[in-house]
C-alpha positions as CSV (number, residue, x, y, z in Angstrom):
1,X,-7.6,32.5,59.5
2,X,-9.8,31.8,62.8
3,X,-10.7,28.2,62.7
4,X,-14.5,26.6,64.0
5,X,-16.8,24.1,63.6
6,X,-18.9,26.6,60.7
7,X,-15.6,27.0,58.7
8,X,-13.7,23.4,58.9
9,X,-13.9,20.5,56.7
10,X,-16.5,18.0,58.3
11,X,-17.0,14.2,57.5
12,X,-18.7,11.7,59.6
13,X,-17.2,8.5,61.3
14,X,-18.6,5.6,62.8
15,X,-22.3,5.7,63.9
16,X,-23.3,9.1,63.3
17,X,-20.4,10.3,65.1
18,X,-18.9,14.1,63.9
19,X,-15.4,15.2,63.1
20,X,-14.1,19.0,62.2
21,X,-11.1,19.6,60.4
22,X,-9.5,22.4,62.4
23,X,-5.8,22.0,61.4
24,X,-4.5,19.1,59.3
25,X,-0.6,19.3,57.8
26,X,2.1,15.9,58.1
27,X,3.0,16.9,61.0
28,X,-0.1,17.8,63.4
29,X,-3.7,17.4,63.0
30,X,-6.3,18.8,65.0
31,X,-9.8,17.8,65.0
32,X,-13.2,18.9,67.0
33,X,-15.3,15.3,67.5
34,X,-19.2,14.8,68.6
35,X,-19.9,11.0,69.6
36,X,-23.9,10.7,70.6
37,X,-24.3,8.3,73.5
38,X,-23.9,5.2,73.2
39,X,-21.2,5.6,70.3
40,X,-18.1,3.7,70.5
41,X,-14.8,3.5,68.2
42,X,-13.0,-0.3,67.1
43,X,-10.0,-1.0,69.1
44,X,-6.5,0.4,67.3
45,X,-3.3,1.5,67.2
46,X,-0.8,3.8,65.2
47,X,2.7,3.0,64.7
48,X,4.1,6.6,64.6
49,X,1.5,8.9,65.7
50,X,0.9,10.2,69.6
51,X,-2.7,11.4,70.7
52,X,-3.9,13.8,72.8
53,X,-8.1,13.4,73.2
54,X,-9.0,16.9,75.6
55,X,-12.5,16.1,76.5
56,X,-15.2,19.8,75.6
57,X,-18.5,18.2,77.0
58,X,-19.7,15.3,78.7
59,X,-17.8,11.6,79.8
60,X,-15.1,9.9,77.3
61,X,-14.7,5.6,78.5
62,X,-11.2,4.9,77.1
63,X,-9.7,1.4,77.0
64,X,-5.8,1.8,76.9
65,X,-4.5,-1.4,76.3
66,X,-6.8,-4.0,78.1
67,X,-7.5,-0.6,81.1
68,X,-10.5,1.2,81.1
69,X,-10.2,4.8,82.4
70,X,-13.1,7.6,82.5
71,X,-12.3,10.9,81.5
72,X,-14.1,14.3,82.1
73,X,-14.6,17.2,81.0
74,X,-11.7,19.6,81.7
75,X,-9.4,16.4,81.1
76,X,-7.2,14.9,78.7
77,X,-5.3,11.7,78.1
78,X,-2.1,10.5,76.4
79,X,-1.8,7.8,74.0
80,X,1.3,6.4,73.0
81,X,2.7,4.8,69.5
82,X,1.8,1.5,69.5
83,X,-1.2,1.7,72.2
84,X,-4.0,-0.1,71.5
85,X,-6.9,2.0,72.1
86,X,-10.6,2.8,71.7
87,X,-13.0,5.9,72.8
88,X,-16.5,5.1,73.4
89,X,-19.1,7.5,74.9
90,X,-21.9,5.2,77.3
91,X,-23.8,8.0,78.8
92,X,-27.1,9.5,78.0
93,X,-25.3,13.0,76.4
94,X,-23.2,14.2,73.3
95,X,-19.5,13.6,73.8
96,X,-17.2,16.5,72.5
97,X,-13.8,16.0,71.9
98,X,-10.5,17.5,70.9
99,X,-7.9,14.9,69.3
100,X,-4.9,16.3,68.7
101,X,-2.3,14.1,66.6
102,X,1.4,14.2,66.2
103,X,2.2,13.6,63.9
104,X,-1.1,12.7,61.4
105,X,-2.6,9.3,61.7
106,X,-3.1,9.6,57.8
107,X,-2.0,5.6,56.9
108,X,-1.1,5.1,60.4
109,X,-4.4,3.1,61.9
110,X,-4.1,-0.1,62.3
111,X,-7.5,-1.9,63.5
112,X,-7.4,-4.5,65.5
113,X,-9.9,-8.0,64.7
114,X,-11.8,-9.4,67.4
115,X,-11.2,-12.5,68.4
């Protein structure tokens, strides 16, 4: 079956932010994300599961343990087991995102409080 946006499972996260199922087993899960400006995620990590965010549209601001780092459109970024991380989108646009997840983060976020 093709997978898009008009045929996945959708739920929303955060503030108003957008997330399509497009493939979601144990082992890999891939999902098509929307943040409206000035949307940010909390801080975390996952124990097991490496990331992949490939940014669609627009200006990602990442902080990878304690380092910021801007990424574009056209680009993607790594994160590590055990990274603490955090997506946020600070310009005036819609962010669009895919994260891609190896394996699933399903029980495998662990938020980090701020002190």
């Amino acid at each position: 079956m093709i997978k898009k946006k008009d045929n996945s499972e959708h739920y929303i996260w955060g503030d108003q932010c957008d997330s399509w199922i497009l493939k979601d087993t144990p082992e890999l899960s891939i999902k098509q994300e929307i943040m409206p400006p000035g949307t940010s995620e909390k801080l975390h990590f996952h124990n097991i599961a490496s990331q992949f965010f490939y940014i669609l549209k627009g200006q990602a601001l990442f902080e990878v343990n304690h380092e910021k780092v801007s990424v574009n459109a056209g680009e993607g970024i790594s994160i590590l087991p055990k990274d603490q991380h955090c997506i946020s989108n600070s310009s005036e646009e819609d962010l669009e995102f895919l994260v891609i997840s190896n394996p699933s983060t399903h029980n495998d976020r662990i938020e980090i409080e701020n002190k």
